[in-house]
C-alpha positions as CSV (number, residue, x, y, z in Angstrom):
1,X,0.0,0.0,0.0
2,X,1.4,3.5,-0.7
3,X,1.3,5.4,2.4
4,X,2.2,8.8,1.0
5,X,-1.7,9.8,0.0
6,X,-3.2,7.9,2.7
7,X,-6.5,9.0,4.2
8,X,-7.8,7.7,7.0
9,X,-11.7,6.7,7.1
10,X,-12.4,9.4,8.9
11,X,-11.4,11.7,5.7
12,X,-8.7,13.2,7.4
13,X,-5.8,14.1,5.2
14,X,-2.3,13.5,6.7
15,X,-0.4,14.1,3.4
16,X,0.9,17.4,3.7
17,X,3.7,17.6,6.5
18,X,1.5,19.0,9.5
19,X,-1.0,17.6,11.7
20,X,-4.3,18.2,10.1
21,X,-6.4,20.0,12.9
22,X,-8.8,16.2,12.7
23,X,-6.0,13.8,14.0
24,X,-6.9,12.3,16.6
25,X,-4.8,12.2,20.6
26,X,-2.2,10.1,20.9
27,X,-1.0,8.9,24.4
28,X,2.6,8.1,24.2
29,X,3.8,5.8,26.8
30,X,8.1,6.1,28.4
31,X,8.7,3.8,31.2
32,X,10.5,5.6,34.1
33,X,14.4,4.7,35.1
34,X,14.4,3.2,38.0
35,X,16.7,3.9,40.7
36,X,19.7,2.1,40.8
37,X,18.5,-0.1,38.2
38,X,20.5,-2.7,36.0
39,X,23.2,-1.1,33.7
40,X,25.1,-2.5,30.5
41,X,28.7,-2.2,30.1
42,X,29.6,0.9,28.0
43,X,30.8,-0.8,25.1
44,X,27.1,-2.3,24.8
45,X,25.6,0.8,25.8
46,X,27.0,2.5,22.9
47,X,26.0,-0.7,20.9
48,X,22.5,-0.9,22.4
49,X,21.6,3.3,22.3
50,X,21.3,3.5,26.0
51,X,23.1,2.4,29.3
52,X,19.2,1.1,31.0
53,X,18.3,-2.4,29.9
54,X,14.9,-1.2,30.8
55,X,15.0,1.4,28.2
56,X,16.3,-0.4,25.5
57,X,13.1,-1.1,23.4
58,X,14.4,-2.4,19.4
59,X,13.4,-0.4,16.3
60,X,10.6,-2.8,15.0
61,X,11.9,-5.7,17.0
62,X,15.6,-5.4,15.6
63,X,18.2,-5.9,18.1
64,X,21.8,-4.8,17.7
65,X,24.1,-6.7,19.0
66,X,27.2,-6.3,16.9
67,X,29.9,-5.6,18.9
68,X,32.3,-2.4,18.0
69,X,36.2,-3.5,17.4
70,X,38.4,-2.9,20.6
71,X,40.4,-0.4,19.7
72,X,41.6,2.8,22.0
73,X,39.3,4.7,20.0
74,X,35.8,3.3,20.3
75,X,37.0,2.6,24.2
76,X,36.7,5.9,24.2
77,X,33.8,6.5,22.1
78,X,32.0,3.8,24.7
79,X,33.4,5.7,28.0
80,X,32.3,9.2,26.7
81,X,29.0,7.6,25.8
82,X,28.0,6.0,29.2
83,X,29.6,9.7,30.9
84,X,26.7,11.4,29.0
85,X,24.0,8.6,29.4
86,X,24.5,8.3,33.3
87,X,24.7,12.7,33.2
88,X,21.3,13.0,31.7
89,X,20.2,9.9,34.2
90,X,21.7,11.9,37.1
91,X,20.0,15.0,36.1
92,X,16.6,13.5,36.9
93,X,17.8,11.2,40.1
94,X,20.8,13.0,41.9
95,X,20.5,11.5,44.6
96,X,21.3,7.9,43.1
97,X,24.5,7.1,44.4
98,X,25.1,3.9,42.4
99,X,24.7,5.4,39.6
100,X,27.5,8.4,40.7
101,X,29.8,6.2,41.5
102,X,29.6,5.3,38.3
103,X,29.8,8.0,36.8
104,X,33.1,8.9,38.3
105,X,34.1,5.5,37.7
106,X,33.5,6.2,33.9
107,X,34.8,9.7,33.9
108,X,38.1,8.8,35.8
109,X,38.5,5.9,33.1
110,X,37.6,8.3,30.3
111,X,40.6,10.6,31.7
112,X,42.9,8.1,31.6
113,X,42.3,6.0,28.1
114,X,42.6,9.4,26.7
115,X,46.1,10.2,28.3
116,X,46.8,6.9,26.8
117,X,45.5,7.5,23.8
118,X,47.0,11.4,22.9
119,X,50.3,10.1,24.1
120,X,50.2,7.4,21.3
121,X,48.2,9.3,18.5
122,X,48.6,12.7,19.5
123,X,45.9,15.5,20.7
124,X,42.4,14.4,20.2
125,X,41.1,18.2,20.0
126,X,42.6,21.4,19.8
127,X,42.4,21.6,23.9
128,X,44.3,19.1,24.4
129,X,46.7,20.2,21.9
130,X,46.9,23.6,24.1
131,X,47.3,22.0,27.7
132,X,50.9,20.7,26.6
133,X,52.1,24.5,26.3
134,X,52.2,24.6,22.5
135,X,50.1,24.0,19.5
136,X,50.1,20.7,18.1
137,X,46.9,19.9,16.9
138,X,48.0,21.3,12.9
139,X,51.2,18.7,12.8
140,X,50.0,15.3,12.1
141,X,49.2,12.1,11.6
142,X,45.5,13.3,11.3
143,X,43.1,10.5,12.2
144,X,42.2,9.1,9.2
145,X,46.6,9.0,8.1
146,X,46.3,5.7,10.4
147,X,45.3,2.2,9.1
148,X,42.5,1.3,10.9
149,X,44.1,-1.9,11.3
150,X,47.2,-0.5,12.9
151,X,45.3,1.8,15.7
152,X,46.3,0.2,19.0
């Protein structure tokens, strides 16, 4: 069926890009966190789209579960993922302590894969680049001057 002219039977046209002033209510439905409730690892959360098994509700029933290579930089993709899931978490419960310890947890790891990581690769961003006294961030390699197969 092509969905692009469809009209409803009430006769209501929903073709045009607004909401026609006949749709009808909807009640949307988003289960509430729970305090210190189950968490994924941050690898999976970033794999997964959230940190809260209870939150994790598939696209039309498809379920990712492809893992992301282990290299430095997705570790840090994953750490800086979970820092930001747990902030937005902690802005509605910040009282959780479970769920501040790990966020520190997260944000002391964070600190220290990407000490690792700029004193392998170099500066990850042009603050980082500054904290060393000079500026670094133009000399290279850049990013993508590494084989993927090579990053650590």
């Amino acid at each position: 069926m092509d969905y692009r002219n469809h009209q409803p039977e009430t006769g209501c046209a929903d073709n045009m890009g607004v909401l026609p002033c006949c749709a009808p209510l909807a009640n949307p439905y988003v289960p509430f966190q729970q305090e210190n409730a189950a968490t994924y690892q941050a690898p999976m959360g970033l794999v997964r789209g959230t940190l809260y098994p209870g939150l994790d509700l598939p696209f039309m029933g498809m379920v990712n579960q492809n893992e992301q290579s282990h290299t430095p930089m997705h570790q840090l993709q994953a750490l800086n993922f979970a820092i930001s899931e747990l902030g937005l978490y902690l802005d509605t419960h910040p009282t959780d302590q479970e769920a501040i310890d790990l966020f520190n947890q997260y944000v002391e790891q964070y600190s220290h894969a990407m000490q690792q990581y700029e004193q392998n690769y170099g500066p990850l961003n042009q603050m980082s680049s500054a904290l060393s006294g000079t500026y670094e961030w133009t000399k290279g390699p850049w990013p993508w001057d590494y084989d993927a197969n090579k990053e650590g």
